[in-house]
C-alpha positions in Angstrom: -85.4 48.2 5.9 -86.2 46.0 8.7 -84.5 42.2 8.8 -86.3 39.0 9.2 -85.3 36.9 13.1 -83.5 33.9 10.9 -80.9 36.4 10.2 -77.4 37.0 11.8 -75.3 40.0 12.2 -72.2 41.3 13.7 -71.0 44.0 16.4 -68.1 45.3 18.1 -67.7 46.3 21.7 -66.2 49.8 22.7 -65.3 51.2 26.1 -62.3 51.9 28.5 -60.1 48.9 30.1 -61.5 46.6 32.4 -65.1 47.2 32.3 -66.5 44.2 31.5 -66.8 43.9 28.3 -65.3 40.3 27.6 -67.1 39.3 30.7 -70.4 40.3 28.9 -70.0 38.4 25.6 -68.9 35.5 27.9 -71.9 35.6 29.9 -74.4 36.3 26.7 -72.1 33.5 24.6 -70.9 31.1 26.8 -67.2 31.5 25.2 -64.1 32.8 26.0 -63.6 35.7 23.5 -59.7 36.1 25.2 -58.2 33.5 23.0 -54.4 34.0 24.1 -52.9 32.6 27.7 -51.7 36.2 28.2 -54.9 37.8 28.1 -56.3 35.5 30.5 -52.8 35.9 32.7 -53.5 39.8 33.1 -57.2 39.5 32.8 -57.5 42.1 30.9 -58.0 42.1 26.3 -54.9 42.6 24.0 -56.4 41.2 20.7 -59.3 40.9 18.6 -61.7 37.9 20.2 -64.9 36.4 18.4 -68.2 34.8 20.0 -71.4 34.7 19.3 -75.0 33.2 20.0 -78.6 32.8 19.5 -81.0 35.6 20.5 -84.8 34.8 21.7 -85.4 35.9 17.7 -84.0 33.2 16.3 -81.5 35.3 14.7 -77.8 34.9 15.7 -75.5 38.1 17.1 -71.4 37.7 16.9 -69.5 39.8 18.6 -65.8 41.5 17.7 -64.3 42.2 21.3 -62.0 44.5 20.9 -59.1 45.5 23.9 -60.3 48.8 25.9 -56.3 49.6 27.3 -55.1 52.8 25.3 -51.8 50.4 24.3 -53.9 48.6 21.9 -56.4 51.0 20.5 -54.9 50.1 16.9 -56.4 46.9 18.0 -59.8 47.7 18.6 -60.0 49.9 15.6 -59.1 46.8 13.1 -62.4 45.1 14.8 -64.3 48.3 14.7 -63.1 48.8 11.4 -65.8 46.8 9.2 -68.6 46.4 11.9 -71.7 48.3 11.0 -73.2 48.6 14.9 -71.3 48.3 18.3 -72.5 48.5 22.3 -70.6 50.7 23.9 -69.8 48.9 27.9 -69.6 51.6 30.7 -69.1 50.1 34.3 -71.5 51.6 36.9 -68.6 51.8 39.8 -66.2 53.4 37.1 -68.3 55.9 35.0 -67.2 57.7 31.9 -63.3 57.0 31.4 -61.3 58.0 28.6 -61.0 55.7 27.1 -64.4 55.5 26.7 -64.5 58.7 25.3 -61.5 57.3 22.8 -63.5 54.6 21.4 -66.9 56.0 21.2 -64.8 59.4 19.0 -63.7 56.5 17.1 -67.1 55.2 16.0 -68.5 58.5 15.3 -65.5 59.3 13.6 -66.3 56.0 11.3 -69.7 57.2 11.4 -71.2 54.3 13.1 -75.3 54.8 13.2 -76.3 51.7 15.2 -75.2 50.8 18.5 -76.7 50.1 22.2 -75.5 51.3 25.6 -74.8 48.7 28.1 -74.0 50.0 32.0 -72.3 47.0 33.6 -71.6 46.0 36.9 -74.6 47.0 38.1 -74.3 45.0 41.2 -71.6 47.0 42.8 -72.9 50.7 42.0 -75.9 52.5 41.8 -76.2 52.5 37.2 -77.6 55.4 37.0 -75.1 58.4 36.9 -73.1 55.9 34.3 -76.2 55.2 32.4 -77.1 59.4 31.8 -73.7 60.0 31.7 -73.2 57.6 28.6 -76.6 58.6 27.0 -75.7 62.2 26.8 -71.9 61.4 25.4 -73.2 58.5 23.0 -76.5 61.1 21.7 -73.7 63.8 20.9 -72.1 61.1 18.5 -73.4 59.5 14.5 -75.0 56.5 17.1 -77.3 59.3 18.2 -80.1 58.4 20.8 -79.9 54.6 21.8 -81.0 52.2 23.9 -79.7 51.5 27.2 -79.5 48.7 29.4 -78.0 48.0 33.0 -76.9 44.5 33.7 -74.4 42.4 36.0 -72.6 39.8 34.4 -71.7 38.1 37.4 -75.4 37.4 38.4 -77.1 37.5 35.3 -79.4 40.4 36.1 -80.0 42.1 33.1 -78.9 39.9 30.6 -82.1 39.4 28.7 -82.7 42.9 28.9 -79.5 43.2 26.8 -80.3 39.8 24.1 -83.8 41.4 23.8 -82.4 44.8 22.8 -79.4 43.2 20.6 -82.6 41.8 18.3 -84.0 45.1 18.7 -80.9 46.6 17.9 -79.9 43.9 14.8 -83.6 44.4 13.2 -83.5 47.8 12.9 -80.2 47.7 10.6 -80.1 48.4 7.2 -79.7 45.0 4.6 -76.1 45.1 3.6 -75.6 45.2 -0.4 -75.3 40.9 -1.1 -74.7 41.7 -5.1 -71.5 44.1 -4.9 -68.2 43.7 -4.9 -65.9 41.8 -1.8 -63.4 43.6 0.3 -62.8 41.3 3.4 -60.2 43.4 5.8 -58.2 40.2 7.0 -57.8 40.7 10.9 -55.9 37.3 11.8 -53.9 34.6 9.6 -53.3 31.3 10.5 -52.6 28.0 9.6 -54.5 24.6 9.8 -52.9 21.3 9.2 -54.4 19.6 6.4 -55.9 22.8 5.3 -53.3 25.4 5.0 -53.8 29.2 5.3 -56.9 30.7 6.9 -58.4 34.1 7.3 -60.7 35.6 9.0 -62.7 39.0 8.6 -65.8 41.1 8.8 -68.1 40.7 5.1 -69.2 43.9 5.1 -71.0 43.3 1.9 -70.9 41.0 -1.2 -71.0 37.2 -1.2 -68.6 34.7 -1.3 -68.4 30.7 -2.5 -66.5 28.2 -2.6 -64.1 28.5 -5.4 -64.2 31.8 -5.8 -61.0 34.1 -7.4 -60.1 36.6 -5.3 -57.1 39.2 -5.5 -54.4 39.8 -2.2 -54.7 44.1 -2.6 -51.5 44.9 -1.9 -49.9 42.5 -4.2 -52.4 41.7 -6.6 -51.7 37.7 -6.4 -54.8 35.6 -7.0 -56.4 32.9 -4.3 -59.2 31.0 -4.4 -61.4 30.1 -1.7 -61.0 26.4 -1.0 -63.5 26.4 2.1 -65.6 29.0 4.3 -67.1 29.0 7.7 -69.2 31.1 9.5 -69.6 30.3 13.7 -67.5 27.3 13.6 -70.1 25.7 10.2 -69.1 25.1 6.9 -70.7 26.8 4.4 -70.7 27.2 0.5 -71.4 30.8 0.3 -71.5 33.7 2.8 -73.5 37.3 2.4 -72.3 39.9 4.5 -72.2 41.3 7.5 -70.9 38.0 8.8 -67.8 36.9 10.3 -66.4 34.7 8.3 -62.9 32.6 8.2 -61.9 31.4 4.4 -59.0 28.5 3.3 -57.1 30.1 0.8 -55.6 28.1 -1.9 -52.4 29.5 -3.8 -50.5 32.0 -1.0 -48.8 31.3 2.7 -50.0 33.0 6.0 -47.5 35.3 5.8 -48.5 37.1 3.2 -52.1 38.2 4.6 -51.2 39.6 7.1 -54.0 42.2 9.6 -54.4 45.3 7.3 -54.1 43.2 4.0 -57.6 42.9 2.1 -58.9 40.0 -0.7 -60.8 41.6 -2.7 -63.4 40.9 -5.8 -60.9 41.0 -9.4 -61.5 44.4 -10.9 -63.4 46.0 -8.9 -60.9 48.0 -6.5 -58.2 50.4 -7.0 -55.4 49.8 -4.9 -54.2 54.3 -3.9 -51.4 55.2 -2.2 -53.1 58.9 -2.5 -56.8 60.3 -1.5 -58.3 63.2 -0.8 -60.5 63.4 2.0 -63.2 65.4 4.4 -62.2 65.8 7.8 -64.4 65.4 10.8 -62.7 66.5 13.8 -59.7 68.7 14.8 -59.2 71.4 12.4 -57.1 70.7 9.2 -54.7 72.9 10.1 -54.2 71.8 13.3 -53.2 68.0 11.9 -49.7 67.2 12.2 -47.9 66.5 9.5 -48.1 62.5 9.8 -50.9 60.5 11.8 -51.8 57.2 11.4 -55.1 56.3 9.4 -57.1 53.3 10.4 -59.5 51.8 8.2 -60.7 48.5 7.6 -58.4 46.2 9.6 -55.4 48.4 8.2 -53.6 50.6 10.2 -50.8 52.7 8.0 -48.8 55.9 8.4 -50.0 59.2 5.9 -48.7 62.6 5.5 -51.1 65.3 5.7 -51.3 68.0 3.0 -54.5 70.6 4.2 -56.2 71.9 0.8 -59.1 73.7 2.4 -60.5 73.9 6.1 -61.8 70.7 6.1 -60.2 68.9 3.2 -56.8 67.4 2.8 -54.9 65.2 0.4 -53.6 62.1 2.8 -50.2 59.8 0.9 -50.2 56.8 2.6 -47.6 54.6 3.3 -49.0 51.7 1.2 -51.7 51.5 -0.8 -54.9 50.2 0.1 -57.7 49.2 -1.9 -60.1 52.4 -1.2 -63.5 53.5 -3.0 -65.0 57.3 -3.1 -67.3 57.1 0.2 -65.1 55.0 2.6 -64.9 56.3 6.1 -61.4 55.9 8.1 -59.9 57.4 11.7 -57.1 59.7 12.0 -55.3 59.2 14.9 -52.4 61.0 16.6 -50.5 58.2 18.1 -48.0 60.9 19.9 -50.7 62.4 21.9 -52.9 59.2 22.0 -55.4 61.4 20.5 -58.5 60.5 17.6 -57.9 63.2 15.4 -60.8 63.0 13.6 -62.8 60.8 11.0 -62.6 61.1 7.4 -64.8 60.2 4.5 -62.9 59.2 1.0 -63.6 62.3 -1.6 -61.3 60.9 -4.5 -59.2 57.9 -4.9 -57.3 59.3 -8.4 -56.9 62.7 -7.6 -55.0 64.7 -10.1 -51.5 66.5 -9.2 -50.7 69.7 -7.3 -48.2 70.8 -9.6 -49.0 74.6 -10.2 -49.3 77.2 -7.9 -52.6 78.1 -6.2 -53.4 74.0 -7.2 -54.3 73.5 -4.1 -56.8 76.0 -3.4 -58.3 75.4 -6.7 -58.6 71.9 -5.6 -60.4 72.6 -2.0 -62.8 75.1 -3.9 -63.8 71.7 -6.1 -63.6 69.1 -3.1 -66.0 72.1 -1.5 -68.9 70.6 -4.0 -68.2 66.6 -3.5 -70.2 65.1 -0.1 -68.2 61.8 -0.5 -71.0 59.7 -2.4 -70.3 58.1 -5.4 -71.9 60.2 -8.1 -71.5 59.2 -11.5 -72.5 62.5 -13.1 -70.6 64.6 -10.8 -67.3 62.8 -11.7 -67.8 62.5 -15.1 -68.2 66.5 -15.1 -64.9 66.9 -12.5 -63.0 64.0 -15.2 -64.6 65.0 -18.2 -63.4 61.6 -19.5 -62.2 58.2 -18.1 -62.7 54.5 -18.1 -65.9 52.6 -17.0 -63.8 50.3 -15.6 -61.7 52.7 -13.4 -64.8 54.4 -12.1 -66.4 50.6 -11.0 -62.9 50.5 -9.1 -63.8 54.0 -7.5 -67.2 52.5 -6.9 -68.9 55.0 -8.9 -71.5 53.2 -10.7 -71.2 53.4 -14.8 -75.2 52.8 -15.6 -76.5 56.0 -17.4 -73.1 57.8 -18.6 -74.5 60.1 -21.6 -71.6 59.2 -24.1 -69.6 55.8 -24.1 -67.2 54.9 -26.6 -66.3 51.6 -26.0 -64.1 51.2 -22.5 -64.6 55.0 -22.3 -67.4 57.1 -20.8 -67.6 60.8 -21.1 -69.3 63.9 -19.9 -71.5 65.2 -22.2 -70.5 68.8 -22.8 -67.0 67.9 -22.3 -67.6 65.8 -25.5 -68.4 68.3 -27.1 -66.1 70.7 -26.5 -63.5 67.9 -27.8 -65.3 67.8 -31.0 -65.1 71.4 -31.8 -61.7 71.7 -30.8 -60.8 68.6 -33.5 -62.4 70.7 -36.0 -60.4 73.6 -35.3 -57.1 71.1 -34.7 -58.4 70.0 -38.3 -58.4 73.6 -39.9 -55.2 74.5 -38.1 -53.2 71.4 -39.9 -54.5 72.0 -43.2 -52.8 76.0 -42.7 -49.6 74.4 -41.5 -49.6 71.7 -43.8 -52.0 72.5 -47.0 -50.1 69.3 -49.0 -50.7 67.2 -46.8 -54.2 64.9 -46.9 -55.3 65.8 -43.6 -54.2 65.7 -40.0 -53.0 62.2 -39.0 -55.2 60.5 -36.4 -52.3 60.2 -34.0 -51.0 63.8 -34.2 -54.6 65.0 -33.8 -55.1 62.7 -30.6 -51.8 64.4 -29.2 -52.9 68.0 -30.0 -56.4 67.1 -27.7 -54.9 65.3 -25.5 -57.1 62.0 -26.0 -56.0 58.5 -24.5 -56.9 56.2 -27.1 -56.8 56.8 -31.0 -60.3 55.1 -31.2 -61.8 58.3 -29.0 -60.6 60.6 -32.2 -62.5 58.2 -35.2 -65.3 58.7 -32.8 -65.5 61.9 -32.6 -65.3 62.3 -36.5 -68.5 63.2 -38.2 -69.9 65.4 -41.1 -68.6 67.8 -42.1 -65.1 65.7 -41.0 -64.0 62.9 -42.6 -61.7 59.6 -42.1 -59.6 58.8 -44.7 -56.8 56.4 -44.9 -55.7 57.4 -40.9 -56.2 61.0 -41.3 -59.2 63.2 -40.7 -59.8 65.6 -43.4 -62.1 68.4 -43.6 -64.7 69.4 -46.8 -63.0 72.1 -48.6 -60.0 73.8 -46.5 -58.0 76.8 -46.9 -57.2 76.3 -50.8 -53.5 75.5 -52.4 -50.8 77.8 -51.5 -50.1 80.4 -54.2 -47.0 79.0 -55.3 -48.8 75.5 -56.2 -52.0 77.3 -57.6 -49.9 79.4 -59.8 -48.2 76.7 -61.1 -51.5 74.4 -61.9 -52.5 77.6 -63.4 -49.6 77.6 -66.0 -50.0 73.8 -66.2 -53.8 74.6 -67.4 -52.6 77.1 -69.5 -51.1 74.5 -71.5 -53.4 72.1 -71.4 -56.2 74.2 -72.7 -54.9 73.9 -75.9 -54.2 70.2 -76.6 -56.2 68.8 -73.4 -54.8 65.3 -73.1 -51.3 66.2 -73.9 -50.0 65.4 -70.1 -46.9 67.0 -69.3 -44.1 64.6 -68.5 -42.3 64.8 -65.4 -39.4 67.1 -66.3 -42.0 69.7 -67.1 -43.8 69.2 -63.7 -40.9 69.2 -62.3 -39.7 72.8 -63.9 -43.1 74.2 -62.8 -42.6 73.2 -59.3 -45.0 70.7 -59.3 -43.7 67.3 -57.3 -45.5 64.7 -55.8 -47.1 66.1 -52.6 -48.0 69.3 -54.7 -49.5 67.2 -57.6 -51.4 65.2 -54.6 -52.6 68.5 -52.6 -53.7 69.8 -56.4 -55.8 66.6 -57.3 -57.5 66.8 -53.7 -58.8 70.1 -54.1 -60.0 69.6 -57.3 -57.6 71.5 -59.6 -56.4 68.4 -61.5 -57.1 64.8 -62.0 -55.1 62.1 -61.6 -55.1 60.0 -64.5 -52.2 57.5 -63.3 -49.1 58.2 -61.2 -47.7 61.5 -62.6 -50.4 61.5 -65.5 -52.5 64.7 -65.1 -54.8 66.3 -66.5 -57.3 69.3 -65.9 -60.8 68.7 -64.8 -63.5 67.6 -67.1 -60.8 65.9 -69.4 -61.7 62.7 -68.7 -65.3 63.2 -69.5 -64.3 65.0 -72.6 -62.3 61.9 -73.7 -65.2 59.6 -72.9 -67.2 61.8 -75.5 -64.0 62.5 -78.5 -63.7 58.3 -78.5 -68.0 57.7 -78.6 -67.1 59.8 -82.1 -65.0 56.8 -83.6 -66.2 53.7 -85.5 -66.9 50.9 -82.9 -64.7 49.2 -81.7 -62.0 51.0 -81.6 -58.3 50.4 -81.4 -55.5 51.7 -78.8 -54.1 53.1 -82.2 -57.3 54.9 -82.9 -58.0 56.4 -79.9 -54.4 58.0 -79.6 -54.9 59.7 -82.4 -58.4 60.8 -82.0 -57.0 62.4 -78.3 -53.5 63.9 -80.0 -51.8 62.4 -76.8 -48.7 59.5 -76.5 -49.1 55.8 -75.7 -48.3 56.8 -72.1 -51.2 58.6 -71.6 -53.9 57.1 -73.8 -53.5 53.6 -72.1 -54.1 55.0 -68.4 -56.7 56.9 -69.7 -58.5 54.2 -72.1 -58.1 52.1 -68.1 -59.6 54.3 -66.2 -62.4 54.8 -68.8 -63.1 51.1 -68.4 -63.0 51.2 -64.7 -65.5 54.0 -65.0 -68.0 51.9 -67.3 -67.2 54.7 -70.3 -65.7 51.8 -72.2 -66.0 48.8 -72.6 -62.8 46.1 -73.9 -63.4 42.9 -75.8 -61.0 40.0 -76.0 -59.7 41.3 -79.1 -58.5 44.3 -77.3 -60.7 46.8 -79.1 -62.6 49.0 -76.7 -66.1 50.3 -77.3 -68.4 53.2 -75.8 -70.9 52.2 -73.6 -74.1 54.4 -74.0 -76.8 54.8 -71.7 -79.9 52.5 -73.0 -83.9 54.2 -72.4 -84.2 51.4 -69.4 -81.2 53.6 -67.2 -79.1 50.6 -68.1 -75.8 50.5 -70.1 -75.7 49.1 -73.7 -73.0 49.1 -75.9 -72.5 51.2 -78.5 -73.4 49.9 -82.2 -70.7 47.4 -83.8 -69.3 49.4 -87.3 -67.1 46.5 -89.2 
């Protein structure tokens, strides 16, 4: 998508020491982008310097000059870093240099799409060799074919030649994303009296205001923006790309430091381990630590190869990274750009077992590096919404969420067979007990949250009191069913004569086995260790609608041939049931069913 003239946007300058590149943005800027006495002493860049200016558009360039001497290529790559386009400065009298070749590996390497070619000192030397020469280099790169432009700083010839193609170049980039999240890669800290501490950065993307919260990534402490600018103007709110310098309220200057990041609450991971695609040397060929540069951050990390072009990097620190991000690997000891990478996983699992790792490059062989919900689900088969925003894997869509949690589909399912099973198995192990215990069933699958196992409960499974039972089950052990059998036995011949609890106790029948017997339906429990056999409670219900009504306690004893301790929990749960009804008197009567499906009570004899 094109962008409209009123615009602004922001590019970096790339090329070896000393040719010309500061001059340029001086002579398209009118500022000095060398902001320290020492760089102006030795004429030459050492840090990051800012300028920028109006183009014939309307629309307004800055630029990140960054130092071309191989000393401070760290340097360059923090103002490289979070630039989405740069103009790579050849000089005509020099040529190609290597450190041209250095910085332009580490723009393909960050997969840098947009840029422009600008031959300087074309006063002194004939441009062209340096202008095909830097064509055919830069074409080879992610920049691709770009437009080219010779010019002498010194007398202007040139120079609007190189504004008109920076509009060129600035219309033709993509819109950045204004509505997501804000990672702004601090690349200088300072302090203003009156104000207090000030950084600056590269919005890549996001917006900012006044009064914003914003987290310090590698410590997590919270600041709010107290002011912004953006070119030397107050502003209320910023959209990236734009450099932009913010007043912090609530943290000192020395702790946002280059390499630190503020960042939008909750919406980045802070990982000290990542695997990655490599773009460059062979993984094997890595050694064992390098530095990676990404952002404004420049940190040591081992190198673990997984497949041939796939490693797992540990960094020194953590840095607030999302699946997709694009960093340089380079080998300080040999001065050497090892090769770009491109963020696979932020929260990869451990390499515990052996042949982990090869099993790891075989699934790392199927991820391109773009945040894909589905894919991750299907790699995680379940995780937090949250955590995959902090990935920057977009949540919209998953097929099953349960509350914080989203899940693959078929994974989901899988789960829920094995609780069935995990179900059946318990009731084998443990056929007294009243089902499987949410938590002990949430351990045996493995789940993170007890709330995932009551969702995954449905018919034929049930949730009862904590536990998830089943319909049915394996039946009572033989030991308890012979003994209910015995119990019956008894029963059979004066029905609601319940055994007291000696007797239960000499047929082996204690609580848990009384409880496991009542569940599957071989008693019922009348009242605590009051038990009968099944149907006796509707056979009571139809021995007491044979007495005069009402009916005493007295009366209905005897009518049953059972004690006082059974006839009054039984004569209760006959109320409870609506099979009786009791009067203030504390005579009970039968309640019948009336021809309107209603309940009437039985006649009255006095």
């Amino acid at each position: 998508m094109s962008r409209s003239g009123a615009e602004s946007w922001v590019v970096a300058t790339a090329g070896h020491v000393d040719h010309g590149k500061s001059t340029l943005v001086w002579a398209l800027t009118g500022m000095e982008p060398d902001r320290w006495a020492e760089e102006r002493r030795r004429g030459m860049t050492i840090d990051l310097g800012f300028a920028w200016t109006r183009l014939p558009s309307g629309a307004t360039v800055a630029f990140v000059d960054v130092p071309g001497h191989e000393r401070f290529v760290p340097n360059m790559l923090a103002g490289v870093g979070p630039v989405p386009a740069a103009v790579v400065v050849v000089a005509a009298d020099e040529g190609w240099m290597p450190q041209s070749a250095e910085h332009l590996a580490a723009l393909h390497a960050l997969g840098v799409r947009a840029g422009l070619l600008v031959v300087t000192r074309a006063d002194l030397a004939d441009p062209g060799p340096a202008l095909a020469r830097g064509r055919a280099e830069v074409a080879a790169t992610s920049l691709g074919a770009v437009e080219a432009v010779a010019v002498s700083a010194t007398t202007g010839v040139g120079l609007d030649g190189v504004r008109a193609a920076l509009d060129r170049l600035g219309a033709g980039l993509p819109r950045p994303v204004v509505d997501g999240p804000v990672r702004l890669w601090v690349d200088r800290s300072f302090t203003v009296r009156g104000a207090g501490t000030v950084v600056t950065g590269t919005l890549g993307a996001g917006r900012l205001r006044v009064g914003d919260r914003l987290w310090v990534a590698g410590t997590g402490e919270e600041v709010r923006v107290r002011g912004l600018q953006v070119m030397g103007v107050a502003r209320e709110e910023v959209t990236g790309v734009a450099r932009v310098a913010v007043n912090l309220r609530g943290t000192a200057r020395d702790r946002l430091v280059r390499g630190e990041a503020l960042v939008t609450p909750d919406r980045f991971r802070s990982s000290a381990v990542v695997d990655v695609r490599v773009v460059g040397d062979p993984v094997a060929d890595l050694p064992g630590t390098v530095m990676v540069h990404v952002g404004s951050a420049s940190v040591a990390v081992r190198v673990r190869p997984l497949g041939v072009d796939t490693a797992r990097l540990r960094l020194a620190r953590p840095l607030p990274l999302r699946v997709g991000d694009r960093a340089v690997l380079r080998d300080p000891g040999r001065r050497h750009v090892a090769g770009g990478v491109r963020v696979l996983d932020v929260d990869p699992p451990p390499l515990r077992r052996r042949g982990a790792a090869r099993a790891r490059a075989a699934v790392l062989g199927e991820v391109d590096g773009r945040p894909d919900l589905v894919g991750e689900l299907r790699r995680r088969g379940l995780v937090r919404a949250a955590d995959l925003l902090r990935m920057g894997v977009p949540v919209v869509g998953a097929p099953v969420v349960v509350g914080p949690w989203v899940a693959d589909a078929g994974h989901w399912a899988g789960v829920r067979t094995r609780l069935a099973e995990e179900v059946s198995r318990y009731a084998r192990e443990c056929p007294l007990e009243p089902g499987v215990p949410v938590e002990v069933v949430r351990h045996r699958l493995g789940l993170p949250d007890r709330a995932l196992v009551e969702a995954l409960v449905g018919p034929p499974l049930r949730l009862v009191a904590g536990r998830v039972c089943g319909d049915g089950g394996p039946g009572l052990p033989a030991a308890v069913a012979a003994a209910v059998g015995r119990l019956r036995v008894g029963l059979a011949q004066r029905p609601f004569r319940a055994p007291e609890a000696e007797c239960l106790a000499e047929l082996g029948l204690g609580a848990r086995e009384i409880g496991a017997a009542v569940r599957a339906g071989a008693l019922v429990r009348v009242a605590g260790n009051v038990v009968l056999a099944p149907g006796s409670v509707e056979e009571a219900g139809r021995v007491l609608a044979g007495l005069a009504q009402p009916f005493t306690l007295s009366a209905a004893r005897q009518a049953l041939d059972t004690t006082r301790r059974v006839a009054v929990p039984l004569l209760e749960l006959l109320d409870r049931q609506g099979v009786t009804r009791r009067h203030p008197d504390d005579t009970r009567s039968v309640v019948a069913a009336s021809p309107g499906g209603g309940v009437t009570a039985s006649p009255v004899r006095r």
